[in-house]
C-alpha atoms as an extended CHARMM CRD file, in Angstrom:
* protein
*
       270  EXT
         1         1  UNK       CA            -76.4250000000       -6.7530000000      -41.2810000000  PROA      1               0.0000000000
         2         2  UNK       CA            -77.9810000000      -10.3050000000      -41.2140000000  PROA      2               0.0000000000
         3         3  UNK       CA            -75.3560000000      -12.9800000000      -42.8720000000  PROA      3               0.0000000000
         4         4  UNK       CA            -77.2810000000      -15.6640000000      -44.9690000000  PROA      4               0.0000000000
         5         5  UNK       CA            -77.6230000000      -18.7510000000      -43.2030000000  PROA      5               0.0000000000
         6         6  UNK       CA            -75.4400000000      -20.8500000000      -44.6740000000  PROA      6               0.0000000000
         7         7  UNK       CA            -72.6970000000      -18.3540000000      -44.1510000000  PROA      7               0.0000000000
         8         8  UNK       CA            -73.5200000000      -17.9040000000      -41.0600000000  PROA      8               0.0000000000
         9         9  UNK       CA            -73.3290000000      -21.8480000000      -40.3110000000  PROA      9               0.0000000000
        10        10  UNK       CA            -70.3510000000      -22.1080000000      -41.6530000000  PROA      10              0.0000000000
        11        11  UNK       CA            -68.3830000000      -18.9820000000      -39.7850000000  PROA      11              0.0000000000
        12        12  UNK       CA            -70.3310000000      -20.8680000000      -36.7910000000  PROA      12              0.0000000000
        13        13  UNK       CA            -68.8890000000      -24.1950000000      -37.3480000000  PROA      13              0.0000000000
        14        14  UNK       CA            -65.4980000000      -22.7820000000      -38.0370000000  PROA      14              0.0000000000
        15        15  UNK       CA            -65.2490000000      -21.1190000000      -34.8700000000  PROA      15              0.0000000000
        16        16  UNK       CA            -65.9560000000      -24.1370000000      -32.8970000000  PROA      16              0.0000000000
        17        17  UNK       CA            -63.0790000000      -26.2590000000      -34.6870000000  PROA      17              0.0000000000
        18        18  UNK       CA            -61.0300000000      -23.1260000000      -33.8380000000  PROA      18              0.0000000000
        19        19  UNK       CA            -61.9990000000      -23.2360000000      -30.3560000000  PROA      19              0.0000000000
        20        20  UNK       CA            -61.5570000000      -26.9940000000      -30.0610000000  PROA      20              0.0000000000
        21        21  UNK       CA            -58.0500000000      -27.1130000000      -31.4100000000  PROA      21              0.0000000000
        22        22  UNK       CA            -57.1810000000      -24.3140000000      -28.7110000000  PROA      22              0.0000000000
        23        23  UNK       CA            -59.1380000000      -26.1270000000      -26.0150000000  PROA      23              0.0000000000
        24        24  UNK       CA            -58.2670000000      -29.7450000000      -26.3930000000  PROA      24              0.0000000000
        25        25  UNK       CA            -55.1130000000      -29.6310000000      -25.2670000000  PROA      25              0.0000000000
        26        26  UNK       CA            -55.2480000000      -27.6070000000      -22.1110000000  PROA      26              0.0000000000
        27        27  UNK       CA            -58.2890000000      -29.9070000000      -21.2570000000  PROA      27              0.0000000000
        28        28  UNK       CA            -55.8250000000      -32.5560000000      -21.6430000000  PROA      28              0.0000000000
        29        29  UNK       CA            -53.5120000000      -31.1370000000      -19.6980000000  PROA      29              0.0000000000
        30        30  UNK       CA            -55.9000000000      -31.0260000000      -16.6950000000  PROA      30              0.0000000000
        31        31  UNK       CA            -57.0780000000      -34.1430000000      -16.8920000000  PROA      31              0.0000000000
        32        32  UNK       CA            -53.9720000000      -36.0770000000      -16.7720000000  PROA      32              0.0000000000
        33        33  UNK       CA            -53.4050000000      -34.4450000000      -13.8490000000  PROA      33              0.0000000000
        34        34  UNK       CA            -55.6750000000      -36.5550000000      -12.1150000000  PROA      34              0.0000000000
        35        35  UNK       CA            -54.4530000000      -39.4000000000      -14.1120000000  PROA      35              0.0000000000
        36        36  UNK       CA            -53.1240000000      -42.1720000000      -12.0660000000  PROA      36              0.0000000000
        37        37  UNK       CA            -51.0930000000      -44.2390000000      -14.6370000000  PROA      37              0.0000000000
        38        38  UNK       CA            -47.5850000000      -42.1580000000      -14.3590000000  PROA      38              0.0000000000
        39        39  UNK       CA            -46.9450000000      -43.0070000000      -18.3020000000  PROA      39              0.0000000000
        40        40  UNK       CA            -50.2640000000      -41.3500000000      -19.3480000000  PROA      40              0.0000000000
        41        41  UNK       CA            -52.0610000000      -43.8530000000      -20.9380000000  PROA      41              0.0000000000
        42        42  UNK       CA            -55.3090000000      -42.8580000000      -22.2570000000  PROA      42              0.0000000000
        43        43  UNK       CA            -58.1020000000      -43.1160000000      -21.8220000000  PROA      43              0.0000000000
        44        44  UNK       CA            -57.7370000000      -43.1950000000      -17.7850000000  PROA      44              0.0000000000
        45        45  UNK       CA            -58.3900000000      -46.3460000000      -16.2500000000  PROA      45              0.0000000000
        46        46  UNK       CA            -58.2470000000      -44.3360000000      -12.9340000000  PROA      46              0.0000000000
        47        47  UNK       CA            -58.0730000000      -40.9230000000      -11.5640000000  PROA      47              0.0000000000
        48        48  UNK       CA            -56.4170000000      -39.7290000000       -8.2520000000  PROA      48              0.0000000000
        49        49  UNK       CA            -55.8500000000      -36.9660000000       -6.1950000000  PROA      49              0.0000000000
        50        50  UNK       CA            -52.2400000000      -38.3920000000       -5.3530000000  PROA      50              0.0000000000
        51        51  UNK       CA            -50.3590000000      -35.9720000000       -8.1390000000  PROA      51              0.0000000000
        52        52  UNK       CA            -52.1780000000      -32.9420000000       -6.5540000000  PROA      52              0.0000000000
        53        53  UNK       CA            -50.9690000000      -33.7250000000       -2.9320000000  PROA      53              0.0000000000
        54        54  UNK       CA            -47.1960000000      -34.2670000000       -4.3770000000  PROA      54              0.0000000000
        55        55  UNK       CA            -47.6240000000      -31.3990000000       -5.9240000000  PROA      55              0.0000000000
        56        56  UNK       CA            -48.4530000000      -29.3860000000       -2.9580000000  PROA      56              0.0000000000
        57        57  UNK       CA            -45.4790000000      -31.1040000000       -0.7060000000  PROA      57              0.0000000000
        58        58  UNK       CA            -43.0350000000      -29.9410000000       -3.9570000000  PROA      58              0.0000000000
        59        59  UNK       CA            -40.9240000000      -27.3380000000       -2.2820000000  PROA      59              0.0000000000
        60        60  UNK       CA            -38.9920000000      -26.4380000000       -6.1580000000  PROA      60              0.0000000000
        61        61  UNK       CA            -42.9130000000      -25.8700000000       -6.8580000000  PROA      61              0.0000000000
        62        62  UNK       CA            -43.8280000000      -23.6130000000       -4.5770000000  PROA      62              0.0000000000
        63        63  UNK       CA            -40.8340000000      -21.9830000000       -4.6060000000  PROA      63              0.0000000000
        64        64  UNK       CA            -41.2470000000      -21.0330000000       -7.8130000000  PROA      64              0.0000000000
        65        65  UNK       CA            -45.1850000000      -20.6190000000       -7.8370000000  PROA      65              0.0000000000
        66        66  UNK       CA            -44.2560000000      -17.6250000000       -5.0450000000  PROA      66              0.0000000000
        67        67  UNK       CA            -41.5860000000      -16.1290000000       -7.3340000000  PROA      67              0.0000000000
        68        68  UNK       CA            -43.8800000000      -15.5250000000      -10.1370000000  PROA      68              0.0000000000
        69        69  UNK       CA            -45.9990000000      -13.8790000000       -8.0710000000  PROA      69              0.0000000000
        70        70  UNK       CA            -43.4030000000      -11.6900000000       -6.7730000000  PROA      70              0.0000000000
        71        71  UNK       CA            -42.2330000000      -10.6910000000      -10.4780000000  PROA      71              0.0000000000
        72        72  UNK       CA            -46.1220000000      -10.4170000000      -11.6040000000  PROA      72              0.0000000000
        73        73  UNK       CA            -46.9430000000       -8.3580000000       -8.9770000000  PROA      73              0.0000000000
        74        74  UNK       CA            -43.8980000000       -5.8930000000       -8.7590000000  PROA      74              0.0000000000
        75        75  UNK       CA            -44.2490000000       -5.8200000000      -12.4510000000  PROA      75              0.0000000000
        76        76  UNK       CA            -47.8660000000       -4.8850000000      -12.7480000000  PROA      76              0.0000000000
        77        77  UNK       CA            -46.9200000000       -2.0270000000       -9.7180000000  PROA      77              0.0000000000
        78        78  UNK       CA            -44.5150000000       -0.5450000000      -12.2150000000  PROA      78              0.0000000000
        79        79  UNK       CA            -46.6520000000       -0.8110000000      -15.0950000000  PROA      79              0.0000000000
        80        80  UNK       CA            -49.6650000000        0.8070000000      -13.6150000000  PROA      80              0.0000000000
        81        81  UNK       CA            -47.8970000000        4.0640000000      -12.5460000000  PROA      81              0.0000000000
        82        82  UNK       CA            -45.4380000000        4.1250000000      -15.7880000000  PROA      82              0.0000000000
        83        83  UNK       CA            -48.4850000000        3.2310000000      -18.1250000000  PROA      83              0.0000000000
        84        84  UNK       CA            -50.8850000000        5.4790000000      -16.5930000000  PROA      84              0.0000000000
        85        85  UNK       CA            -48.1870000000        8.8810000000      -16.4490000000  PROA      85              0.0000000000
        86        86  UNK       CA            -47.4640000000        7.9010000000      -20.4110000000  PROA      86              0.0000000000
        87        87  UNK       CA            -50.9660000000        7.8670000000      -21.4370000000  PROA      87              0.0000000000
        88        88  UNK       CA            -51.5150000000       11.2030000000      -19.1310000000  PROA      88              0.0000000000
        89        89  UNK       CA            -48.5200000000       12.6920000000      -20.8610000000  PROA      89              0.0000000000
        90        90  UNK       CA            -49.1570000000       11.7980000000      -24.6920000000  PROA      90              0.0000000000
        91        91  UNK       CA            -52.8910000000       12.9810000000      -23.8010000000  PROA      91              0.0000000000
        92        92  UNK       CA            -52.2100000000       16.6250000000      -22.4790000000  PROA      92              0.0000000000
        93        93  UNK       CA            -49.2180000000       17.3540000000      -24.8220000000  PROA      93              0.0000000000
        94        94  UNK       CA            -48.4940000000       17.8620000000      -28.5610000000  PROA      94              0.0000000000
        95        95  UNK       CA            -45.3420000000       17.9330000000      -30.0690000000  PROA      95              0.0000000000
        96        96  UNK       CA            -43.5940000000       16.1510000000      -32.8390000000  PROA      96              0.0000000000
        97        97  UNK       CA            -42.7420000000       12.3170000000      -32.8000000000  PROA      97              0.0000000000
        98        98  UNK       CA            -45.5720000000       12.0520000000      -30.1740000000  PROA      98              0.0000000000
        99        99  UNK       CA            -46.6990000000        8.7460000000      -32.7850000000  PROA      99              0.0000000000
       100       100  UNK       CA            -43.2430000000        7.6880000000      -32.6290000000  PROA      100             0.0000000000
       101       101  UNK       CA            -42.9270000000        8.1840000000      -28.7080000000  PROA      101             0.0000000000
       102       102  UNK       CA            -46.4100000000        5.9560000000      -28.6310000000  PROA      102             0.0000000000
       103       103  UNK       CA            -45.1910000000        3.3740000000      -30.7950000000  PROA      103             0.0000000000
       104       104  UNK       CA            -41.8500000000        3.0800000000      -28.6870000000  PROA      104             0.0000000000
       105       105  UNK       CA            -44.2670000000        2.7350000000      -25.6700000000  PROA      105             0.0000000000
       106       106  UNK       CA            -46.1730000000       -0.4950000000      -27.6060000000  PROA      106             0.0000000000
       107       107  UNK       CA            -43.3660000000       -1.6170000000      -29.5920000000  PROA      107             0.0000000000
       108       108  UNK       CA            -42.5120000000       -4.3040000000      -26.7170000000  PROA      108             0.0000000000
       109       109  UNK       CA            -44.9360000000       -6.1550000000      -26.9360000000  PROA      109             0.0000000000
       110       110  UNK       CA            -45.1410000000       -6.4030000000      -30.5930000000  PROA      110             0.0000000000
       111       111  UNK       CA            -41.7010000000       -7.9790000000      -30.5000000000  PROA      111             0.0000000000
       112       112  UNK       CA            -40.6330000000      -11.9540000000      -30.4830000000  PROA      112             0.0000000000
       113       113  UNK       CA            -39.7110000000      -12.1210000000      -26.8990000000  PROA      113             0.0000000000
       114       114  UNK       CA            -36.5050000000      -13.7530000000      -28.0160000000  PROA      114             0.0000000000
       115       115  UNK       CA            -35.5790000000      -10.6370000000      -28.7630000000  PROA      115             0.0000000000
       116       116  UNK       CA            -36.5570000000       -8.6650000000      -26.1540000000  PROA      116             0.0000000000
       117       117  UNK       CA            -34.6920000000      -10.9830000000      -23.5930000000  PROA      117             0.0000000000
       118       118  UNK       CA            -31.7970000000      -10.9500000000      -25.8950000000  PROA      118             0.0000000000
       119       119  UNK       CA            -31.3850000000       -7.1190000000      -25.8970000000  PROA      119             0.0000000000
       120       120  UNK       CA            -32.2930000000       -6.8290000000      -22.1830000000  PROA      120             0.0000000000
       121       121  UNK       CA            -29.7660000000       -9.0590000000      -20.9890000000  PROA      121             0.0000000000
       122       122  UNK       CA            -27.2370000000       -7.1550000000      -23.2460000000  PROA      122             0.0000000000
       123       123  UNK       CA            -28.2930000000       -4.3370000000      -21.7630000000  PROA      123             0.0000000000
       124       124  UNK       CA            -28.0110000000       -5.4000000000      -17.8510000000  PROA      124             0.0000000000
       125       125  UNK       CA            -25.3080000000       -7.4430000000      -18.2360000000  PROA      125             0.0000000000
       126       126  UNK       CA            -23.0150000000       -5.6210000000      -20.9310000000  PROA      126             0.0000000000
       127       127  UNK       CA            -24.4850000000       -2.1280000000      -20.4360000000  PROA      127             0.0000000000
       128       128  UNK       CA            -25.2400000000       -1.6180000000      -17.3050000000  PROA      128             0.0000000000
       129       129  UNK       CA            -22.8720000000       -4.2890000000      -15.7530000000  PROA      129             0.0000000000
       130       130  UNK       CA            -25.7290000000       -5.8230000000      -13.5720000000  PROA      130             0.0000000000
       131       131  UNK       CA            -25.7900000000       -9.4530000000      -12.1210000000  PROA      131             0.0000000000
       132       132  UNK       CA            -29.2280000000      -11.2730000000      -13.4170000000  PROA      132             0.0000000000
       133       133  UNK       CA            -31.8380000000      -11.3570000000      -10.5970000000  PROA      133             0.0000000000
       134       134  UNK       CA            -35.3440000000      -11.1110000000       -9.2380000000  PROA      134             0.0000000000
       135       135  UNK       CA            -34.9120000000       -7.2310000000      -10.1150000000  PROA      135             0.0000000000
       136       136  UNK       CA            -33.9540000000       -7.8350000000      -13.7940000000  PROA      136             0.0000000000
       137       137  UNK       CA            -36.3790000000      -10.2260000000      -14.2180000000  PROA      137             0.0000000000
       138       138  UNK       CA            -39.1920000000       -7.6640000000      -12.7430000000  PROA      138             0.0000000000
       139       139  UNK       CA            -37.8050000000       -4.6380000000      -15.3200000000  PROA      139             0.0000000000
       140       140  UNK       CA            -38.0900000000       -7.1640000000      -17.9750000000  PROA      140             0.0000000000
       141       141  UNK       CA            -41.8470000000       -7.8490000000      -17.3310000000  PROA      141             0.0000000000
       142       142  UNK       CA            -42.7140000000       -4.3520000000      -16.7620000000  PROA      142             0.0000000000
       143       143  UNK       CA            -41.5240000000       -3.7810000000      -20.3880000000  PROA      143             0.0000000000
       144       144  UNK       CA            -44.1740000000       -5.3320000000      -22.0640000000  PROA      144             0.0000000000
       145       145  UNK       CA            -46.5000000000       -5.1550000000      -19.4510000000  PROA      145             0.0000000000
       146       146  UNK       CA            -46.4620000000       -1.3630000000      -19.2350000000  PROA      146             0.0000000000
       147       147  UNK       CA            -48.2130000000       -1.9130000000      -22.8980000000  PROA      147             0.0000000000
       148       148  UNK       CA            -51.4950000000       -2.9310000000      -21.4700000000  PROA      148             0.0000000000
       149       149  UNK       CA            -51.8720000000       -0.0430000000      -18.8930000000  PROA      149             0.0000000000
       150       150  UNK       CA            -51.5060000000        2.3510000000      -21.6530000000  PROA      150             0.0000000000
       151       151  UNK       CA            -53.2930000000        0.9790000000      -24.4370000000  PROA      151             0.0000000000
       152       152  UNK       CA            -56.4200000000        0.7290000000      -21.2650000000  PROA      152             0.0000000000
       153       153  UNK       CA            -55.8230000000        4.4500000000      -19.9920000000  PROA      153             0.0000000000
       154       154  UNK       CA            -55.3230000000        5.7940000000      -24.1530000000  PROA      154             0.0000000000
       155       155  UNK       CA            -58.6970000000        4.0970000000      -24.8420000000  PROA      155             0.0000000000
       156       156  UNK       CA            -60.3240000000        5.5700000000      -21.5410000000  PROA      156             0.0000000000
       157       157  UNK       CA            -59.2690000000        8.6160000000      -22.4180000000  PROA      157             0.0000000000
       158       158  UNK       CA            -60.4470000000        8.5750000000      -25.7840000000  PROA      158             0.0000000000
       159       159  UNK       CA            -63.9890000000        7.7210000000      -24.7230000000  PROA      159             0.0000000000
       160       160  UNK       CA            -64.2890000000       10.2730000000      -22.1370000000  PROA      160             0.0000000000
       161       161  UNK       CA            -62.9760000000       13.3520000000      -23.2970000000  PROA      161             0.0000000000
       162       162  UNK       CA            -61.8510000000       16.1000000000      -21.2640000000  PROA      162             0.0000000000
       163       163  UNK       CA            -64.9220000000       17.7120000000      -20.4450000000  PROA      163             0.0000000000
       164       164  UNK       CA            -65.4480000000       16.7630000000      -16.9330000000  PROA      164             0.0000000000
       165       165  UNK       CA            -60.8090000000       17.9730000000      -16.1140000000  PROA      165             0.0000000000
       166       166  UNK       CA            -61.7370000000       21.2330000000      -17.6380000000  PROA      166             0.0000000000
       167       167  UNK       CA            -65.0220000000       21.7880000000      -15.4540000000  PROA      167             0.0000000000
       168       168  UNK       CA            -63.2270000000       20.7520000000      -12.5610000000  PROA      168             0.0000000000
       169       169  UNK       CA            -60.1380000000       23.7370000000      -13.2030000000  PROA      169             0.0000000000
       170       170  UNK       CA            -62.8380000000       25.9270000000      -14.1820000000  PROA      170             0.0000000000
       171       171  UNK       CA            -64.1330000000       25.8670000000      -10.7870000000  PROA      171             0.0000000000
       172       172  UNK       CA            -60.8530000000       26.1010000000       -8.7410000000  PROA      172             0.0000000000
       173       173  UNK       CA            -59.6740000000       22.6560000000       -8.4260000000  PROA      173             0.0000000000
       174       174  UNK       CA            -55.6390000000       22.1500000000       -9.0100000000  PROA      174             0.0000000000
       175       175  UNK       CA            -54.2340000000       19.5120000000      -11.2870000000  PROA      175             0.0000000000
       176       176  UNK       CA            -53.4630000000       16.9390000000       -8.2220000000  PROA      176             0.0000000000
       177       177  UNK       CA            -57.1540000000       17.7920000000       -6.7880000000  PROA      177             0.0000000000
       178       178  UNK       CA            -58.5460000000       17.0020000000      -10.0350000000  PROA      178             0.0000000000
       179       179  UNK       CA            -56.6440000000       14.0350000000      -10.9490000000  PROA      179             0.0000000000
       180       180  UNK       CA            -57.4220000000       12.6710000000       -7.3220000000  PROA      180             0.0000000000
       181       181  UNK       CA            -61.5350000000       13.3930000000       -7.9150000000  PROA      181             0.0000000000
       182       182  UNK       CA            -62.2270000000       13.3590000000      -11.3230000000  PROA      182             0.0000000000
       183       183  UNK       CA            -59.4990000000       11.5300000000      -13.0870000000  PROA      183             0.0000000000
       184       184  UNK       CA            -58.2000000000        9.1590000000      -11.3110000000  PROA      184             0.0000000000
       185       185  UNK       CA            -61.7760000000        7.8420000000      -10.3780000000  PROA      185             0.0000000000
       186       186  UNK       CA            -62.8740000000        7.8370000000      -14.0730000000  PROA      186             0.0000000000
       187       187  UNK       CA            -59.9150000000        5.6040000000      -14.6720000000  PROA      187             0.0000000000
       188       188  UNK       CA            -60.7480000000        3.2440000000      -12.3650000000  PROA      188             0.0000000000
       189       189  UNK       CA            -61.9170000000        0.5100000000      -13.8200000000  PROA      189             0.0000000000
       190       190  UNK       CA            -59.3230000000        0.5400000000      -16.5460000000  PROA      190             0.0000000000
       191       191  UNK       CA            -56.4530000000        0.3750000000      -14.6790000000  PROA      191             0.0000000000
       192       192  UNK       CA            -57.9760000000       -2.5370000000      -12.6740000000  PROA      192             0.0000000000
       193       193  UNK       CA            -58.5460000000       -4.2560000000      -16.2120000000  PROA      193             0.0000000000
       194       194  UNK       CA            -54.5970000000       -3.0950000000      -17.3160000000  PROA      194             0.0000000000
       195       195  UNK       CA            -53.0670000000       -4.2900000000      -13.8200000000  PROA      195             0.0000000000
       196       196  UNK       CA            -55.5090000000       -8.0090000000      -14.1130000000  PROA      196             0.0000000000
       197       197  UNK       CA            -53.9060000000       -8.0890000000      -17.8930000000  PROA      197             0.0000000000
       198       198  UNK       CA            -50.5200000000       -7.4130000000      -16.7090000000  PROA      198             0.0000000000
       199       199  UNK       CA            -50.5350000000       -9.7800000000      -13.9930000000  PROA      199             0.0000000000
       200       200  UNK       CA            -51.1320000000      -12.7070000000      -16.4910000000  PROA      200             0.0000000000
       201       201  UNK       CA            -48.7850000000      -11.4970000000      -19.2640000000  PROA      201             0.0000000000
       202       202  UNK       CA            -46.2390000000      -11.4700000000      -16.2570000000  PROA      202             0.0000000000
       203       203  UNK       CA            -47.0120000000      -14.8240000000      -14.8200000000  PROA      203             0.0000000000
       204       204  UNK       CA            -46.8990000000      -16.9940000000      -17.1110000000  PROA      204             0.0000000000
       205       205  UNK       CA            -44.1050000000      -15.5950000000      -19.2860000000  PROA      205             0.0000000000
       206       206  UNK       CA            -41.0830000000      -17.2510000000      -19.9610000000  PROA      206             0.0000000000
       207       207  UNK       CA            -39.0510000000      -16.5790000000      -23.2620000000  PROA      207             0.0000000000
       208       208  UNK       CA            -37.8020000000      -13.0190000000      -21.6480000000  PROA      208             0.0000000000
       209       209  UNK       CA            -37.6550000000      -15.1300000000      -18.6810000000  PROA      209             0.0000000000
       210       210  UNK       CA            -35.0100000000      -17.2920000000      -19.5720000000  PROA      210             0.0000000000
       211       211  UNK       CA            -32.7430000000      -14.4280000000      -20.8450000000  PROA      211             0.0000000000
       212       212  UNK       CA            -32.8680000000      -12.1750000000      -17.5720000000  PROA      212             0.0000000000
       213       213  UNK       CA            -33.1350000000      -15.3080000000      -14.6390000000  PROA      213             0.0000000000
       214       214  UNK       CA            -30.3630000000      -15.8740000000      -12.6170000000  PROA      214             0.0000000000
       215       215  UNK       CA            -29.6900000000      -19.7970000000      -12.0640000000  PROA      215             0.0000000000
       216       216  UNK       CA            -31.2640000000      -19.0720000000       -8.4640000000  PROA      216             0.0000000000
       217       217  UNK       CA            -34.4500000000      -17.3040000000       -9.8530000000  PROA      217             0.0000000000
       218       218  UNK       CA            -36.8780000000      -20.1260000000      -11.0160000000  PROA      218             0.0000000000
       219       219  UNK       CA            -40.4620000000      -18.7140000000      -12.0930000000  PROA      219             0.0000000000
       220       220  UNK       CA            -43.1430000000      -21.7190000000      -12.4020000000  PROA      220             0.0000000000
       221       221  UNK       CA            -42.9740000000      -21.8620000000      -16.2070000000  PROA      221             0.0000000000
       222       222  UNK       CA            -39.3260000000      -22.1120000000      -16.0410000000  PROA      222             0.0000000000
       223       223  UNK       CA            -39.6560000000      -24.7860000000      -13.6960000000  PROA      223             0.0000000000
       224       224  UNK       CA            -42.3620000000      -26.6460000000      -15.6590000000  PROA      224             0.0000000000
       225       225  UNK       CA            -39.8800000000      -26.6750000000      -18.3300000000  PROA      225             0.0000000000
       226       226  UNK       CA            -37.0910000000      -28.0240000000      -16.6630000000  PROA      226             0.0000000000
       227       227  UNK       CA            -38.8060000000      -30.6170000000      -15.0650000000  PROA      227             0.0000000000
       228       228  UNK       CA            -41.1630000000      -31.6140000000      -18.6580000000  PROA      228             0.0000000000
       229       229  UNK       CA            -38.7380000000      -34.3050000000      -19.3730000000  PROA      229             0.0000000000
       230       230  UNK       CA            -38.0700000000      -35.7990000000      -16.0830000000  PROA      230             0.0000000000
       231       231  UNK       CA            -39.7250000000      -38.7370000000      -15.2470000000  PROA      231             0.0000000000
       232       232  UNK       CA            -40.3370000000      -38.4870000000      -11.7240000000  PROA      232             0.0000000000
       233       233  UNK       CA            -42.0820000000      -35.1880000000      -12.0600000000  PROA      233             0.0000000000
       234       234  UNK       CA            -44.1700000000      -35.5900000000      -15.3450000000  PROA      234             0.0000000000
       235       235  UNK       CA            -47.2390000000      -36.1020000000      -13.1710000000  PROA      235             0.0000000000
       236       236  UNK       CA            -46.3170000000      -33.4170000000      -10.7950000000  PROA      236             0.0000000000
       237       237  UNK       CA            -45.8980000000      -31.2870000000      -14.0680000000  PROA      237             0.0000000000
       238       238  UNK       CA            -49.6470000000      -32.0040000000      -15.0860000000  PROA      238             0.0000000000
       239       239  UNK       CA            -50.7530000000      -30.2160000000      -11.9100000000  PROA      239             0.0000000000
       240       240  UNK       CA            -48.6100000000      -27.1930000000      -11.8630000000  PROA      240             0.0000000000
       241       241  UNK       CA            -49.5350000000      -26.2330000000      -15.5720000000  PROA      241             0.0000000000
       242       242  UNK       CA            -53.0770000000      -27.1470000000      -14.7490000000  PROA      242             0.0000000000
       243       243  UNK       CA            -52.6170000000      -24.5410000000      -11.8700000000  PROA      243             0.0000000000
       244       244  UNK       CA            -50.7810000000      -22.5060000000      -14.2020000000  PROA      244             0.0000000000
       245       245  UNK       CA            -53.8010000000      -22.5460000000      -16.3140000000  PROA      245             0.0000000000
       246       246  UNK       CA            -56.4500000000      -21.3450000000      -13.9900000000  PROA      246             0.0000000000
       247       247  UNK       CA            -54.4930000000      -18.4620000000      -12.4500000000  PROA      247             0.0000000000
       248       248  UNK       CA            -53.6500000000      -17.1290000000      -15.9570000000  PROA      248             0.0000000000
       249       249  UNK       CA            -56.5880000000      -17.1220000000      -16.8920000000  PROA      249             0.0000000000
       250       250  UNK       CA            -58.5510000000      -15.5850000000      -14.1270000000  PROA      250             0.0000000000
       251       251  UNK       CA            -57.0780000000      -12.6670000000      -14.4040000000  PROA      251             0.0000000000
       252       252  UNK       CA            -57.7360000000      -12.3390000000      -18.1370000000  PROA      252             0.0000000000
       253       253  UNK       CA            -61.3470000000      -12.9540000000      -17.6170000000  PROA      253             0.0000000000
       254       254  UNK       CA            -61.7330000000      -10.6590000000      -14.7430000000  PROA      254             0.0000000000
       255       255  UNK       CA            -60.1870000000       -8.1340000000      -16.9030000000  PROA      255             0.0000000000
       256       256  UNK       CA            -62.1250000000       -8.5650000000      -19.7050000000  PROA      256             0.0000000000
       257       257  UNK       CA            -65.6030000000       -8.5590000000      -17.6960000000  PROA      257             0.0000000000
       258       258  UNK       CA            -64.1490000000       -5.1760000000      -16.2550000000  PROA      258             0.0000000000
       259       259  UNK       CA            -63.5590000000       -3.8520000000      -19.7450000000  PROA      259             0.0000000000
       260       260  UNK       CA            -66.9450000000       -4.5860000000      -20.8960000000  PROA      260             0.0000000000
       261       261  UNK       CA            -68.9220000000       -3.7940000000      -18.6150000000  PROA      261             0.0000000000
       262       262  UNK       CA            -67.1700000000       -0.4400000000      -18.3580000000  PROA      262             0.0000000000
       263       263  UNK       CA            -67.7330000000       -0.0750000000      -22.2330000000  PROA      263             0.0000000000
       264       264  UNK       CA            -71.7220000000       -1.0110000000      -21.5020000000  PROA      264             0.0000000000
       265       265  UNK       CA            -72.0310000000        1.7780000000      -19.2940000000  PROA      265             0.0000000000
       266       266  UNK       CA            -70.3930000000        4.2450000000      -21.2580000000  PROA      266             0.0000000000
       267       267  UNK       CA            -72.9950000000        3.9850000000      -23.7430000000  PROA      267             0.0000000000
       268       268  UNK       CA            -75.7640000000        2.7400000000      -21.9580000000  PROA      268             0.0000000000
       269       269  UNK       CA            -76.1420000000       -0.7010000000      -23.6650000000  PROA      269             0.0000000000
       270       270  UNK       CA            -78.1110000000       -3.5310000000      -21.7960000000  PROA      270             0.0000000000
C-alpha cells in the first residue's frame, strides 16, 4: 500500500525526531569523552586522548569490565542450552498449560527488573540461604536472558516445520543423530542471534544487578554508577559508558543482521 505523501513525510519526519532524542545523548556521551575540560563545558574548546589512557590504567575499571564479561558469558552458556531444550520441549509435546508453561518461560523479561532482583535475592538469600556472588549474579541474568534463546528457536521452529526431523527418522536416523544433522544445523543461525542478544541484555544490565551483587562483585554499569558523582572519575566515566556503548551494541547488531538475513533466505527475498 502506497501512503500519500504528506503522510508519508510526516511518519518520516517523526521518526527522525524519535531517533534524535534517542541518539543525542549517547553521542554526547562519547564525545565528552574526549573532552578535555574535566567540568564539561560545551562546546569543547579541546579534545584529548588523556581520559581514554586513564581509563585504560583504571584497575576498578577493568576489573569490572572483565566481570561483566564473565556474568554475560556464563549467562548466555546457560541460556542457550536451557532456551533451546524449552523450545524443543514445548515444540514436540502437547499437554495442558503448555501456554502457561510458555508464558512462565517469557514472563522474566516482561517484568520491572526491580522486581525480579527483589524476588531473586529473596529467594537466594531467604530461600535457599545462599551468600550473594558471581554465581547469583550469573542465575539472575540467565533468567531473562533464557527469553531470547527461546523466543529465536520458537520462531525457527515455526518457519521450518518438521518436515526435514520426520524424513530424517523415516530413514533410520535416531533422535540424537537427527538433532546433531538436521536440527541442530537448521538452528544455527538462531541461536547465534539468541546467544549475541543475550550477551548484551547481560552486559549491560544492572537493576537485577544491584539486588544479587555481593559488595565484592562490581559489573561495569555498577561501577559507572558509583563512580557518576565523583569528581575525579567523571571523565573516566565518559569513556567507560562510551565503551559500554559500543560493546552493547555490537552484539545487538550482529544479531539482528543474523536474524535477517536468515529470514531473507528462508523465503528467498533479495
Amino acid at each position: 500500500m502506497r501512503l500519500p505523501v504528506g503522510l508519508r513525510a510526516a511518519l518520516t519526519g517523526f521518526t527522525l525526531l524519535v531517533l534524535v532524542v534517542i541518539y543525542t545523548p549517547l553521542l554526547l556521551v562519547v564525545l565528552n569523552s574526549f573532552n578535555a575540560d574535566r567540568s564539561f563545558g560545551w562546546p569543547p574548546k579541546k579534545l584529548t586522548l588523556h581520559w581514554w589512557d586513564v581509563a585504560a590504567h583504571s584497575e576498578g575499571a577493568r576489573a569490572a569490565l572483565w566481570t561483566s564479561l564473565q556474568v554475560a558469558m556464563f549467562a548466555t552458556v546457560i541460556a542457550l542450552v536451557l532456551g533451546t531444550l524449552a523450545a524443543m520441549a514445548l515444540r514436540r509435546t502437547r499437554f495442558f498449560g503448555r501456554n502457561v508453561v510458555s508464558l512462565l518461560i517469557i514472563l522474566p523479561i516482561a517484568l520491572p527488573g526491580i522486581v525480579t532482583g527483589l524476588a531473586l535475592r529473596n529467594a537466594f538469600k531467604t530461600v535457599l540461604g545462599l551468600e550473594l556472588s558471581l554465581l547469583t549474579i550469573v542465575i539472575a541474568h540467565a533468567t531473562f536472558c533464557i527469553v531470547t534463546v527461546f523466543n529465536n528457536v520458537q520462531a525457527r521452529f515455526q518457519r521450518l516445520g518438521g518436515n526435514l526431523e520426520d524424513a530424517s527418522m523415516d530413514l533410520g536416523a535416531g533422535p540424537f543423530t537427527t538433532f546433531r544433522l538436521v536440527t541442530l544445523p537448521m538452528l544455527r543461525s538462531a541461536l547465534l542471534a539468541g546467544g549475541l542478544l543475550s550477551f548484551g541484555l547481560s552486559f549491560d544490565e544492572i537493576v537485577v544487578t544491584t539486588f544479587t551483587a555481593s559488595s565484592q562483585d562490581q559489573t561495569l554499569p555498577i561501577w559507572i554508577f558509583q563512580n557518576l558523582f565523583r569528581p575525579n572519575q567523571a571523565p573516566v566515566v565518559n569513556v567507560v559508558a562510551a565503551v559500554l556503548v559500543v560493546l552493547s551494541a555490537i552484539p545487538i547488531y550482529l544479531a539482528q543482521k543474523l536474524s535477517g538475513g536468515t529470514a531473507k533466505a528462508m523465503t528467498g527475498a533479495r
